[in-house]
N, C-alpha and C positions, 0 to 999 in steps of 0.2 A: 504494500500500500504506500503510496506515496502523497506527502501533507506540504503543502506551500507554509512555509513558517513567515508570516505576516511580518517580518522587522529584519535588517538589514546589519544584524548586529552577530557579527562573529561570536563572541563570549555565550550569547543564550543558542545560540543554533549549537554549538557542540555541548551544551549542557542536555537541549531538548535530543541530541542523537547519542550521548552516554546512556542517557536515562532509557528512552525508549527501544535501543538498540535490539534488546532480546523481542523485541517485535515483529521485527525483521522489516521496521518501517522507515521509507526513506523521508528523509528533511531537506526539502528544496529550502533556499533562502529565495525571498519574492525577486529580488533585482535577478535572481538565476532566472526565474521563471517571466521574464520581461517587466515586470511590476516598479517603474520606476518613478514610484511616486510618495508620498507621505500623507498619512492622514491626520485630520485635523481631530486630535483628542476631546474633546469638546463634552466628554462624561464626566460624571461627578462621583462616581465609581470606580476602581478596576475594571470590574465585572461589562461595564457600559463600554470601557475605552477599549478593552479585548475583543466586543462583539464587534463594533464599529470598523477594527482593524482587521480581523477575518475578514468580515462579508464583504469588505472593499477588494481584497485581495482574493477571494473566493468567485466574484463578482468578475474581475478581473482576467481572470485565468481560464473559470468554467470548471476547477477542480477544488477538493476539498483546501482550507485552508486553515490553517491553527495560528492561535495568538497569545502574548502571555501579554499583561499590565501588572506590570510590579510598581513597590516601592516601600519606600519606608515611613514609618507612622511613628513618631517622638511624641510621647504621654505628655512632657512639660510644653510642649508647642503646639496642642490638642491638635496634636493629631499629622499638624504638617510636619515637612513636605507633602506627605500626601500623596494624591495622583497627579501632583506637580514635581513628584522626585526628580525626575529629568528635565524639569525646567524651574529648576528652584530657584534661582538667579534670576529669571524674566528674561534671560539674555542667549540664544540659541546659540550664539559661539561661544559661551563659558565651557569650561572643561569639567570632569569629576572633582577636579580638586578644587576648583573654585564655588562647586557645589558644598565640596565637605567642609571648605575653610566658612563658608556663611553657615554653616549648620553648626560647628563649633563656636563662631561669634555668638549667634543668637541664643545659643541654651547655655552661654559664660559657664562660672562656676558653679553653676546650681548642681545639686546631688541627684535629684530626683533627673536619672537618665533613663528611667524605662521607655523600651522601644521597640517594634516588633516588624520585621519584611513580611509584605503582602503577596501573595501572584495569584493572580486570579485567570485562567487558563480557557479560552474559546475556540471551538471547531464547528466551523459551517459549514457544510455541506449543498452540494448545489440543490440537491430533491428539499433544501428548505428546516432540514433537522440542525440541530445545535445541540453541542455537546459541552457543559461547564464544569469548570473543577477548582478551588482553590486550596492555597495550603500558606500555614505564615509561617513565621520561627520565630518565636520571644527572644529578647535578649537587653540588654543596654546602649547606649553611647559611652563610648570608651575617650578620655579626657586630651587624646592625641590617637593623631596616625602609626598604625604599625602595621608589619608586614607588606607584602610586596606582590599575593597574590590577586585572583578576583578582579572586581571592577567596582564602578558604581560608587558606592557608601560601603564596600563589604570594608574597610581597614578602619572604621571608626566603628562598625558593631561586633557588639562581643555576645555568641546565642548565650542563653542559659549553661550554667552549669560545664562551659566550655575552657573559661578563662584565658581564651586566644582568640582575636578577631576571624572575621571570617576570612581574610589576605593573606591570614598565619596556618591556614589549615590548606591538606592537600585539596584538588579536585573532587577525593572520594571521600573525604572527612565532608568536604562543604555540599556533595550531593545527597549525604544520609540524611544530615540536619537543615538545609535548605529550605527554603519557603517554596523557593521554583520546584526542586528536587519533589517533596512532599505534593505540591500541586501536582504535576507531572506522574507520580505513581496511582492518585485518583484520575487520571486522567487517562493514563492506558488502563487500568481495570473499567472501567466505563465505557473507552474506547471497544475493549477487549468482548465487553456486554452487548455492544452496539454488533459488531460483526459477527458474532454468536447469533445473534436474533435474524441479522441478515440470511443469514445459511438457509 
């Protein structure tokens, strides 16, 4: 089976093809699959910005298409970033770091760093069916940058119970405890339900 992965981002296409692998499904990236375009986020959800991004790229192609909306949620910041993670800055040429460094300005010294990654996970299919999946990972904000792996916000969160950012853990330390990771495994058992029923 082959899935159009709705975003143009190196790092989640070989997380979505670790994970899914024993599937035996393939993950196109959309710019692979002619899709050169970006969609306008404009949910006030995960859940909303995932379908939005599927069905544009599903729409697109004529073939099934999967999406993830991630981000991170800071309890002292209610809640933001938000589903502004990747545009936390207002600024589409900011970098991650210039992300992370306003996310450490604005939460200062304060103690109270609980904080949790979101992925909320979409596949539209062209007969019109939709397949949802999310999954988070609690953890904190960590008071400085460490580590070297990951991307995103992963070197300023530390999961639960970890006491290493997520930049400090291998690939397969960060796919057990993931938010994507955890979404991703509800999401091929669903997947796996859907193609079952097909038969």
């Amino acid at each position: 089976m082959k899935l159009i992965l709705a975003s143009n981002n190196a790092h989640k296409a070989r997380e979505f093809r670790e994970i899914l692998a024993h599937m035996g499904i393939e993950i196109v990236l959309q710019s692979e699959a002619g899709c050169n375009f970006e969609v306008d986020e404009t949910g006030d959800t995960f859940e909303a910005n995932a379908f939005l991004k599927a069905e544009a790229a599903m729409k697109a192609t004529g073939e099934a298409a999967v999406s993830d909306d991630s981000g991170l949620e800071v309890d002292a910041l209610g809640g933001a970033p938000g589903v502004r993670s990747a545009r936390y800055t207002g600024r589409h040429e900011d970098t991650d770091a210039d992300r992370r460094a306003l996310l450490l300005k604005n939460l200062g010294g304060t103690e109270h760093r609980a904080a949790r990654f979101v992925s909320a996970i979409c596949c539209a299919f062209p007969n019109g069916d939709v397949i949802r999946a999310r999954g988070t990972c609690e953890g904190s904000i960590a008071f400085a940058e460490r580590g070297e792996n990951g991307f995103g916000y992963d070197s300023l969160f530390v999961p639960e119970g970890m006491g290493r950012t997520m930049a400090e853990l291998t690939a397969g330390e960060k796919n057990a405890i993931s938010h994507r990771g955890a979404a991703l495994r509800e999401f091929a058992r669903l997947l796996k339900e859907y193609q079952d029923a097909d038969k």
